[in-house]
DOMIGU-421655 format. One record per residue (C-alpha): residue in one letter; x, y, z. Coordinates in steps of 0.001 Angstrom, whole numbers, padded with zeros to 6 digits, always signed. Example, Ala and Ser with C-alpha at 12.3 -4.5 7.8 and 13.67 -1.06 7.14 Angstrom:
a+012300-004500+007800s+013670-001060+007140
This chain:
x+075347+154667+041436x+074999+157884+042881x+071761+159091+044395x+070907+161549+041212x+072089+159091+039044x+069491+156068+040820x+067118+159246+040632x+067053+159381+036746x+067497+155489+035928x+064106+154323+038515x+062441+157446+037302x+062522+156945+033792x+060979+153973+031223x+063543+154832+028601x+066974+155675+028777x+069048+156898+025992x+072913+156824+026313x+074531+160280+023996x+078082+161731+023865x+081357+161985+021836x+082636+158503+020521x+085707+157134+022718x+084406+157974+026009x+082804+154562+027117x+079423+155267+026304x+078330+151930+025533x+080519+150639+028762x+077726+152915+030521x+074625+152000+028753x+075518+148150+030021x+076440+149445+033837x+073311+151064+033864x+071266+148203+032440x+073043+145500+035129x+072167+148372+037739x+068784+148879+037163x+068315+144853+036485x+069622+144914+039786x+067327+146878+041084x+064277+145171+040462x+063550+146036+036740x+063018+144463+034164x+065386+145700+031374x+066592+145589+027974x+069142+147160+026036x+069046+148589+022298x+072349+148755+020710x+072509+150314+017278x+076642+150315+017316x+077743+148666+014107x+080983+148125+015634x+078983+145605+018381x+081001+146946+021407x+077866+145786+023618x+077010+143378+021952x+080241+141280+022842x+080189+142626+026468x+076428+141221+026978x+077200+137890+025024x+074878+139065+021805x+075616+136235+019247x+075769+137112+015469x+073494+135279+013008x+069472+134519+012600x+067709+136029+015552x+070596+138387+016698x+067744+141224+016477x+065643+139500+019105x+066101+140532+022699x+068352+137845+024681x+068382+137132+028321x+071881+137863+030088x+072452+136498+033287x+073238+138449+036408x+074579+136680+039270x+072666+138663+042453x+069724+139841+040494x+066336+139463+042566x+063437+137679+041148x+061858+140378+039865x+065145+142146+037712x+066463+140891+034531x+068449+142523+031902x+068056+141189+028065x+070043+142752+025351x+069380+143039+021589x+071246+144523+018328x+069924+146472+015657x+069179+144526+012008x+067743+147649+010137x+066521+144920+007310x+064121+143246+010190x+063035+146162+011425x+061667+147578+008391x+060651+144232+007249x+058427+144070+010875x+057403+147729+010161x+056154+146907+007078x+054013+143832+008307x+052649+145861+010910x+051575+149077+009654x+049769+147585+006210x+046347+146917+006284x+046656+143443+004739x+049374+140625+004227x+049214+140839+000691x+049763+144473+000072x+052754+143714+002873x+053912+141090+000661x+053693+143494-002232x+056429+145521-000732x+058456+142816+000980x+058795+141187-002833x+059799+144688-004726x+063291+143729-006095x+063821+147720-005383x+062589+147374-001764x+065079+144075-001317x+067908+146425-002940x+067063+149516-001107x+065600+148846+002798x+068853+148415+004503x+071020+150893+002404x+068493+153729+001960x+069693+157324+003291x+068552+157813+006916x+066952+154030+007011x+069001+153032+009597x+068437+156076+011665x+064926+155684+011582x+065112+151543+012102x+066731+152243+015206x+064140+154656+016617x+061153+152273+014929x+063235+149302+017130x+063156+151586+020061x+059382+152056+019612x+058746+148504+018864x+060493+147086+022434x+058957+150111+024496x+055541+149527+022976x+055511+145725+023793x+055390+146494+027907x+057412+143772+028197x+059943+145931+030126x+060217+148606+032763x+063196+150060+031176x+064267+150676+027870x+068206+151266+027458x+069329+152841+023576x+073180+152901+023090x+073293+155745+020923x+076198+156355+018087x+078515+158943+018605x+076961+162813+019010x+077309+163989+015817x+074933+160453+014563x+072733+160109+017483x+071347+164167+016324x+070835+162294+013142x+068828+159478+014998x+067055+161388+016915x+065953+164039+013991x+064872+160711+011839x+060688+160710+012440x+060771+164011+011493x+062863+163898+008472x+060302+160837+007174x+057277+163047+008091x+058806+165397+005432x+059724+163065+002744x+056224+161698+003073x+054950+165392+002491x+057554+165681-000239x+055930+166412-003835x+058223+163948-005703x+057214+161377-003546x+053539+161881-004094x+053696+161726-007381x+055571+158608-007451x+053700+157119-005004x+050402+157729-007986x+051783+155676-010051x+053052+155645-013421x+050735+158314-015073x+051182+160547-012704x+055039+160118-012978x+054363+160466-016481x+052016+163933-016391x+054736+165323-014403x+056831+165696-017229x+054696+167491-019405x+054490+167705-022979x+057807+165395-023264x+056175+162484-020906x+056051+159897-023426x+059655+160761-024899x+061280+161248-021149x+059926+158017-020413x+060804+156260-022995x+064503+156977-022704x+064671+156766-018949x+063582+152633-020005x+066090+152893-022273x+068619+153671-019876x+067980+152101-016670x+065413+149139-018085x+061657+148877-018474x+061726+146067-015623x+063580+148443-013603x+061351+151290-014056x+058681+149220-013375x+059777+148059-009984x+060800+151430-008916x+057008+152501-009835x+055626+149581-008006x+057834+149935-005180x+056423+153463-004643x+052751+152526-005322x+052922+149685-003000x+054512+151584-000482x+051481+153857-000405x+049797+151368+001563x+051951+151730+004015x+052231+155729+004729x+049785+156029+007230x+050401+153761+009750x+054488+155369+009143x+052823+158338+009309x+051570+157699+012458x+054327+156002+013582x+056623+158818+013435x+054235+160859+015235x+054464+158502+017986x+058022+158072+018441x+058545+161977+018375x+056337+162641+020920x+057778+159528+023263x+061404+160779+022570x+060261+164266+024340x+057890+162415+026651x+058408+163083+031182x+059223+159114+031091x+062101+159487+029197x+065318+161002+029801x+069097+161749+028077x+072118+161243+029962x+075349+162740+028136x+078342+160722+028617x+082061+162409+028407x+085357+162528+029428x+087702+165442+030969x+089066+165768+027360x+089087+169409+026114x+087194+167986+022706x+085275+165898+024367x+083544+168007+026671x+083226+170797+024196x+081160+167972+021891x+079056+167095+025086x+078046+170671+025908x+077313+171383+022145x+075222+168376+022389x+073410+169114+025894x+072732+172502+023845x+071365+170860+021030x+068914+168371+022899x+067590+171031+025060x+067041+173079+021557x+065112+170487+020042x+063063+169818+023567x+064291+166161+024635x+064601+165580+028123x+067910+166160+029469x+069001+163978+032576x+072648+164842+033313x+075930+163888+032732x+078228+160811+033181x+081886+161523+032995x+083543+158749+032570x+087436+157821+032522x+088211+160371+035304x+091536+159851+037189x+090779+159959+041358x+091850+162685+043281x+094815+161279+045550x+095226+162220+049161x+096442+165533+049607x+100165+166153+051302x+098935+169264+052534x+098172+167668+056381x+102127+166931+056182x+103848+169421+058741x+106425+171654+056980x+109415+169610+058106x+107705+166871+056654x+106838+168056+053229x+110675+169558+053176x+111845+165609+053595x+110057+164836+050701x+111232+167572+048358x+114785+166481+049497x+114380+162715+049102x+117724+161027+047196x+116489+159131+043715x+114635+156370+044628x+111300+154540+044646x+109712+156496+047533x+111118+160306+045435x+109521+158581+042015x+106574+157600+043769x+106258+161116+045488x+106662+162779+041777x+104126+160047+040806x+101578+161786+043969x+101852+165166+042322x+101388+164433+038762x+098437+162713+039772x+097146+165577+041349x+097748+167543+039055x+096199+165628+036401x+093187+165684+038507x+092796+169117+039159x+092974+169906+035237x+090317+167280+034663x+088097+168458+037268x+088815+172122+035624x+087793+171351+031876x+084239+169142+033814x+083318+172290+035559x+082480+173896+032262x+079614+171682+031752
């Protein structure tokens, strides 16, 4: 690693990877977890890829338990560093959430037994946004670690991650959801002078059982709020705390570096901590001919077709390649 690089990773108690998809963003959220590991620390890493790109680097195996942090051994890791790795399961996360933040098992097992909570936890808009930042919360809040690593999806998702405490902060404000969350006479008041006749065809339609769990699920829930209230208070303020920090990761691609400035734009906008840039897949610079006397550079240009002329052509595509990639990085 390079010494600004070291700077941010020891500096910082979590870590989140962001940048354009195809770059080798997750390839760099593992390097710097075996680095810091390395190091000393004691680290895991959070991937919320569906696609489980670091999962099968790290040796993540599918099945019961998958959303548990494993150990990954490191051959010349001290004592004192180890690296563990764990996936996202959205469904156990909220399931945990749930346990945690009601103020008794049984009104937990209320909402853990809705048949609309079952339907609806994994698959609800946002809920596996927010899962992966209540994850995040729930590994850095343990102090089991001195490092928390978060693979982030690709820029255009990881805004939508990041945005996700805030966006359930506003749906628990939201006026629909209060009055659901009342209970069926208040769903019932809010329809007026029709309430009995709107809900007697909405059973109709979708089922009094159904209608019933949907109610339920919403009542229950209520129990709930504050502590996910409070929750997404928490994880706001940690995203934007001095411990943490957001390193972009790109390529020299024209698109790709465009979609990492717009997103170094749009972090610093929304005040998270901005730690640099990574840019990754970047040819070297080879040698330059230019210490080649004159007569010597003239021998080259006039070289019969061959190995050494192809490999000469080779030289100076490669530099030029270089140059045009260092060009398009220097706009960042």
């Amino acid at each position: 690693m390079t010494g600004s690089l070291r700077d941010v990773v020891e500096g910082t108690d979590l870590l989140l990877t962001a940048g354009p998809g195809g770059v080798g963003k997750t390839s760099t959220a593992a390097a710097l977890g075996v680095a810091a590991a390395r190091s000393g620390r004691r680290v895991v890493v959070l991937t919320v890829d569906p696609a489980r790109r670091l999962a099968d680097a790290l040796g993540l195996a599918e099945g019961e338990g998958a959303d548990l942090p494993h150990r990954v051994d490191l051959a010349g890791t001290p004592k004192s560093g180890e690296l563990w790795a764990v996936m996202l399961d959205a469904q156990a996360t909220f399931d945990r959430l749930v346990r945690e933040q009601s103020p008794t098992e049984r009104q937990a097992e209320a909402v853990l037994g809705n048949a609309v909570y079952k339907a609806l936890s994994g698959q609800l808009a946002g809920a596996q946004e927010y899962m992966a930042i209540e994850r995040l919360h729930q590994l850095y809040a343990s102090g089991e670690w001195d490092l928390v690593i978060v693979d982030t999806p690709p820029s255009r998702h990881a805004l939508d991650l990041l945005e996700a405490p805030e966006r359930l902060t506003r749906f628990l404000g939201h006026p629909v959801y209060r009055t659901l969350t009342a209970g069926q006479r208040a769903f019932a008041r809010v329809t007026d002078a029709a309430s009995s006749v709107f809900l007697w065809a909405v059973k109709r339609l979708a089922g009094p059982q159904l209608v019933q769990d949907v109610l339920e699920f919403f009542k229950s829930l209520a129990y709930v709020e504050p502590g996910l209230r409070a929750r997404a208070e928490e994880v706001s303020t940690l995203l934007r705390a001095e411990s943490t920090s957001f390193v972009v990761v790109t390529s020299p691609r024209s698109e790709a570096v465009g979609e990492a400035n717009h997103l170094i734009d749009a972090l610093e906008h929304r005040g998270f901590p901005f730690g640099g840039v990574i840019a990754n897949l970047v040819h070297p610079m080879p040698e330059s001919l230019d210490s080649l006397s004159a007569k010597e550079r003239k021998a080259l240009d006039s070289l019969e077709p061959g190995p050494l002329a192809d490999h000469v052509a080779w030289h100076r595509q490669l530099t030029e390649l270089a140059l045009s990639e260092r060009e398009q990085l220097s706009t960042l």
